[in-house]
N, C-alpha and C positions, 0 to 999 in steps of 0.2 A: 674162492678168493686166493691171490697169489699171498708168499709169505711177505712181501714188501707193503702189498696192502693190510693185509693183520696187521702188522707193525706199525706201522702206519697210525692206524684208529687205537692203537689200544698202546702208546708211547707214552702219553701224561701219567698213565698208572700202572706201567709197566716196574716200575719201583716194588711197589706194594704188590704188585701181583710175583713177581721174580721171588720177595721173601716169604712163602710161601709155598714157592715151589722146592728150591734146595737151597741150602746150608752155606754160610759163610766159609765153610772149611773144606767145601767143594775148591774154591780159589785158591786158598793157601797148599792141598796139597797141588794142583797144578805147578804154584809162582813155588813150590819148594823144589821142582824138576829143572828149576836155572840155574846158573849159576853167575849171580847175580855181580855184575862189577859197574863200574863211573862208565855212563858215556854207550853203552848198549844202544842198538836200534831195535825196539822190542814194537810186534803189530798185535793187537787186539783186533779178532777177527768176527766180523760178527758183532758187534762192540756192544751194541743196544744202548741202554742206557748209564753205561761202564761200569758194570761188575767187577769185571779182571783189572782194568786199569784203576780204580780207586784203590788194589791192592798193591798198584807198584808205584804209587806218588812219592811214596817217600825216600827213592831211590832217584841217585842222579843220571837218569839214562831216557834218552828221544822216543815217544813213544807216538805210534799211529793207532786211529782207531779206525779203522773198517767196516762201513755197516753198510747194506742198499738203501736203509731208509733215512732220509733227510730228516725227518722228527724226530726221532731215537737220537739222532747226533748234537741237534736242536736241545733236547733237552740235558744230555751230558755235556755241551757246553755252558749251559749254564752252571748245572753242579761244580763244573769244575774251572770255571771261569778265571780263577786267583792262579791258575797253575799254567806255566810258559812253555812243559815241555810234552805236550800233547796237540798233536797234530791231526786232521780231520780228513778221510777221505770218505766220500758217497761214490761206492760200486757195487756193481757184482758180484759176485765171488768165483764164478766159473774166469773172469778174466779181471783180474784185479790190476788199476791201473797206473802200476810201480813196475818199475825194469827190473829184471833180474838184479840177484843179490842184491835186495834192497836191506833186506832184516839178519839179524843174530837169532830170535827164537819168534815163531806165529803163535800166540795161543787163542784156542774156540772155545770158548766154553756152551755148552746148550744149542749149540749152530748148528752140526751135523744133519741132525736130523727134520732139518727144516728146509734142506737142498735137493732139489732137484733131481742131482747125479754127484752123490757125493765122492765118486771114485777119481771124476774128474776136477772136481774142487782139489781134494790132495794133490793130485796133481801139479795143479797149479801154484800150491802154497809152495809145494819146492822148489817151485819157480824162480819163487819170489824171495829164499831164503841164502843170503852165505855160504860158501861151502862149510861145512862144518856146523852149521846152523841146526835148530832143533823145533820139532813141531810138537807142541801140546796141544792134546783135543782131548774136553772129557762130557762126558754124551752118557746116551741112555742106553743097556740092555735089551735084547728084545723081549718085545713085552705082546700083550693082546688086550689092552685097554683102545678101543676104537674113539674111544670119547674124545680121546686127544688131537684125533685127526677131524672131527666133524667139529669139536669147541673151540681148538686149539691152533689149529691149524697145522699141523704136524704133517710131514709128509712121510716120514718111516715110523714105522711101530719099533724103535730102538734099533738093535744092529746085535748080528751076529757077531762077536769076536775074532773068527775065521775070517770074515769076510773083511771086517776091519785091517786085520795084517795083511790080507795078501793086496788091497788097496794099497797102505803104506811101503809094502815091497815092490809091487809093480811101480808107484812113480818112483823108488830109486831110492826112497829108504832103509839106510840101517840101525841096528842097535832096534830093531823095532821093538817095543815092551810096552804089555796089554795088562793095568792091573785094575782090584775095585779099589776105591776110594775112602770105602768104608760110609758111605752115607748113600739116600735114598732121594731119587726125585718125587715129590708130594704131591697130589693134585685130585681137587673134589669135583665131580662132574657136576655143570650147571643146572642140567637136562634132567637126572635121577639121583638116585643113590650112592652110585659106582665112585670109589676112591682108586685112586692109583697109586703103588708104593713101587718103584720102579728100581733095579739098582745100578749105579754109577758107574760106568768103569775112564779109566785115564789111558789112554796110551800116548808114548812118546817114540820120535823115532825121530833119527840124524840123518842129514845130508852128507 
């Protein structure tokens, strides 16, 4: 199953299932990597069913949300129906379809590891970003929980940290900075026994 069809079927209780997996404080130290003023063009990448964007409503700044699945965006329009400055794109992510220097900051949260070729995704977000612009992704460690790619649909068993930075420095990254988060992704296998306590890391890094 590609990740757009997981998404897909499992979007109405992707809510319930996301609380469960990591912490409301996963976002906050992300949205605490801005620097937050009036009027930001900020993209939620990956958006799902808006994690990251529910934590920047209450700021006056344009925000996109970015997902492949039309459900997922489905259902955070609805959540967020009363709210005028969120904007909706259904793409890819290897080719996201906004011109350069569209945004001020990208944030992923949980996405990374759900792509493809995620060397080439970064890539592209700095594509996509300002000069000066800032990319926040916070993702998983690498791990040996298999359950997550057979239940989950996971395509990377988490990420090397090395491998991370030198992604971020190859498309053009600087300032690159790789920390944990302090919290844990959670998740109980359908299939057996197997729990997974995974840990968090954030990195940022400037155009």
């Amino acid at each position: 199953m590609s990740s757009k069809a997981y998404f897909e079927e499992v979007a109405r209780n992707w809510d319930i299932m996301r609380s469960d997996f990591f912490p409301v404080s996963v976002r906050d130290r992300a949205i605490s990597e801005m620097d937050i003023r009036d009027g930001l063009k900020v993209a939620d990448i990956g958006a799902g069913s808006g994690f990251i964007t529910e934590g920047l409503l209450e700021h006056d700044i344009e925000i996109t949300a970015v997902d492949e699945s039309e459900k997922m965006l489905e259902v955070m329009k609805e959540k967020f129906r009363t709210s005028d400055n969120i904007s909706y794109l259904i793409s890819e992510s290897e080719y996201i379809r906004t011109p350069d220097y569209s945004w001020d900051y990208a944030l992923a949260n949980m996405f990374l590891h759900h792509v493809e070729r995620p060397a080439i995704v970064i890539k592209e977000l700095y594509r996509t970003l300002k000069s000066g612009g800032k990319l926040i992704i916070t993702d998983l460690d690498k791990h040996n929980f298999e359950f997550l790619v057979t239940e989950q649909n996971d395509r990377w068993m988490g990420f090397e940290r090395n491998d991370i930075q030198l992604w971020f420095e190859d498309a053009g990254f600087k300032n690159v900075n790789i920390d944990c988060v302090n919290a844990n992704c959670c998740a109980d296998s359908c299939g057996s026994d197997d729990r997974a306590e995974i840990n968090i890391f954030i990195v940022t890094g400037v155009k």
